[in-house]
N, C-alpha and C positions, 0 to 999 in steps of 0.2 A: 210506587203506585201513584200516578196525576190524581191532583186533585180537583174533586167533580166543579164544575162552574158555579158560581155564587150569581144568581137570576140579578137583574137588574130592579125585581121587584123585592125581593129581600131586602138587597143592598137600601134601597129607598125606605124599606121597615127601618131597619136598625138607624137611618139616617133621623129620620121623625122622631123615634124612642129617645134619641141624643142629643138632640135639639135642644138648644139653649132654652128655647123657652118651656120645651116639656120638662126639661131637667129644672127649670125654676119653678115649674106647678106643684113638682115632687117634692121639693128640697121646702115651698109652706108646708106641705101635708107632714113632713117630717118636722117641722120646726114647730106646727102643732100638737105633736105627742111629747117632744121633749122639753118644750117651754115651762117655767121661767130659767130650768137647769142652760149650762152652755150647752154649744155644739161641738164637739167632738166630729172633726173633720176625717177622720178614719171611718167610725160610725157610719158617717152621713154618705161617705163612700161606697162603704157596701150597699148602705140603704138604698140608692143611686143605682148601686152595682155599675159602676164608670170606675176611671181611673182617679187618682188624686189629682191631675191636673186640669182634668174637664171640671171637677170641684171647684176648685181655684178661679177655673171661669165665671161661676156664678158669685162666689164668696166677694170676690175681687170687687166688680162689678155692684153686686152690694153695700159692701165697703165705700165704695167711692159716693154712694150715692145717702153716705151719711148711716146707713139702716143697720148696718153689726160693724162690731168693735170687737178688736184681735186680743185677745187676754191670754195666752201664748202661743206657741208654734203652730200647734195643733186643737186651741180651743179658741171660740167666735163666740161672742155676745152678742143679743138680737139688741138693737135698740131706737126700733123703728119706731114703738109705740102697738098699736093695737094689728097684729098684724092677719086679723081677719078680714082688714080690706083687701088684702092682695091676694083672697081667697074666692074664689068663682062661684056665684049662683051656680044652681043644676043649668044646663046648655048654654054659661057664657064663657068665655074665655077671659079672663082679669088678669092685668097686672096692673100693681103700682095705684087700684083703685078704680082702672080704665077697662071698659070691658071693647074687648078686640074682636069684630066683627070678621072680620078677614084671619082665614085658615092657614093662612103660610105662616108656619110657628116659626120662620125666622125674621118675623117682623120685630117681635122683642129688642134684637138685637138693635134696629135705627130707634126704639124708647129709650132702653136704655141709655146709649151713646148719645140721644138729645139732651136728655138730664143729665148724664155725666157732662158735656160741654156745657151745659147753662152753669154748672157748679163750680166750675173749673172759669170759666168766664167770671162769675162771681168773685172768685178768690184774687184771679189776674188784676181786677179792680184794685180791692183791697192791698194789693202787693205796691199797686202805681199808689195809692195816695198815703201809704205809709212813707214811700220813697220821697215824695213829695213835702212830707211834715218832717222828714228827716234831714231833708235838705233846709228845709227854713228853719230848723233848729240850728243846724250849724252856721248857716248864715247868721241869726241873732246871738250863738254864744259868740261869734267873730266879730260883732258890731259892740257887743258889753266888754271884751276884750280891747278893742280899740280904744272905746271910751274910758276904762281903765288906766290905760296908758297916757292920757290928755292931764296935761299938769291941770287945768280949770275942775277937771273933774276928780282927781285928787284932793286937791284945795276943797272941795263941796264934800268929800266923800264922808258926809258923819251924820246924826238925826242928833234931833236934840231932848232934852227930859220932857220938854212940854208935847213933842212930836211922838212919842211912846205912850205917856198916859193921854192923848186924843185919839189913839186905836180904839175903834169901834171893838173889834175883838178881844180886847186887853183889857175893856171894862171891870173894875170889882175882881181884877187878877194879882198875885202876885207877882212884881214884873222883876225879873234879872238882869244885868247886863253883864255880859262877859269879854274882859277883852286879852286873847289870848295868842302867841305865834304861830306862824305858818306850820303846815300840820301837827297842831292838837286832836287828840285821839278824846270824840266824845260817844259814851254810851250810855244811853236810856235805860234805866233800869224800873221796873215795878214789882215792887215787893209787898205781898198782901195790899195792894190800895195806895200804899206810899210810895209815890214817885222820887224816884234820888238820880241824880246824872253823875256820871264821873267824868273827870276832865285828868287827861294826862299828856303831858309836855315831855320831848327828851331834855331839852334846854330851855331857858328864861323862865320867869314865872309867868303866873295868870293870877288876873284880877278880876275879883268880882264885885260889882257896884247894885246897891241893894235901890232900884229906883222908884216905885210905891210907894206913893203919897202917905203921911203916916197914920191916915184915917185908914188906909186899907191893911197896914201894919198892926193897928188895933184889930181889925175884925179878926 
């Protein structure tokens, strides 16, 4: 038996009803009965009555745009904050806090995707000046590596007793000096309020030079 023709104004219903942004009107009114609990992406599916991948559309989209946070496979944390802004007066259209004079609910879609680029934009920044301070990191350990190797600055390489107790931050401290071989194994320990360090060597020993003036040995 053929099947009867599906009208081109039908098709245009269901096309509206599925619309990203009518399915994002739905998916607050839902996020409003279920809040502060998660979202339960099965749930909010039926809710929807769509499939789990038109879901995915909004959630995503969300996601990126900072507002839920994925707490497993199938559960979404809201955490946009007050999410009655993105909820519509009687006769307006809102998202995102924006009230959308213009009917074509697939305008959401260039909102969205501007916010998503300005966020994404933001980040690419951030990625360039981290690459930036990482490179002049490496440059300056390669510059104290050089200078390492310069017999003048071996010759120099030591402080002296009087250069230790003039630290401003070392003031009325008990000060240590430790001098120990190429990798010693040191660990900080804190025990009820007592500080104790352990120093451990495979080979030579260490030495430790007690340098605190002996007025601050008295305190």
């Amino acid at each position: 038996m053929p099947m009867a023709p599906v009208s081109s104004e039908r098709l245009s219903s269901s096309r509206l009803e599925n619309s990203l942004f009518v399915l994002t009107k739905k998916f607050f009114i839902y996020l409003k009965q279920v809040y502060p609990r998660a979202i339960d992406t099965n749930d909010l599916s039926h809710y929807l009555c769509v499939s789990k991948r038109r879901v995915y559309d909004i959630t995503n989209i969300l996601e990126g745009l900072g507002l839920l946070r994925k707490r497993s496979v199938n559960s979404l944390e809201w955490i946009g904050g007050d999410f009655n802004n993105f909820i519509a007066a009687e006769g307006e259209e809102r998202v995102g806090g924006e009230v959308i004079d213009d009917l074509e609910k697939e305008n959401v879609n260039n909102l969205f995707k501007n916010r998503y680029d300005s966020g994404s934009s933001a980040i690419d920044q951030l990625n360039k000046e981290e690459k930036e301070l990482d490179q002049k990191i490496f440059i300056m350990n390669n510059k104290i590596q050089n200078m390492l190797q310069l017999d003048s600055s071996i010759k120099n390489a030591y402080v002296t007793h009087k250069d230790l107790l003039g630290l401003p931050s070392l003031q009325n401290k008990l000060i240590f000096a430790v001098k120990a071989p190429q990798e010693t194994f040191l660990e900080n320990k804190d025990t009820k309020n007592e500080y104790m360090m352990e120093f451990n060597a495979n080979s030579d020993q260490i030495d430790v030079f007690y340098v605190s003036s002996e007025n601050d040995k008295k305190k």
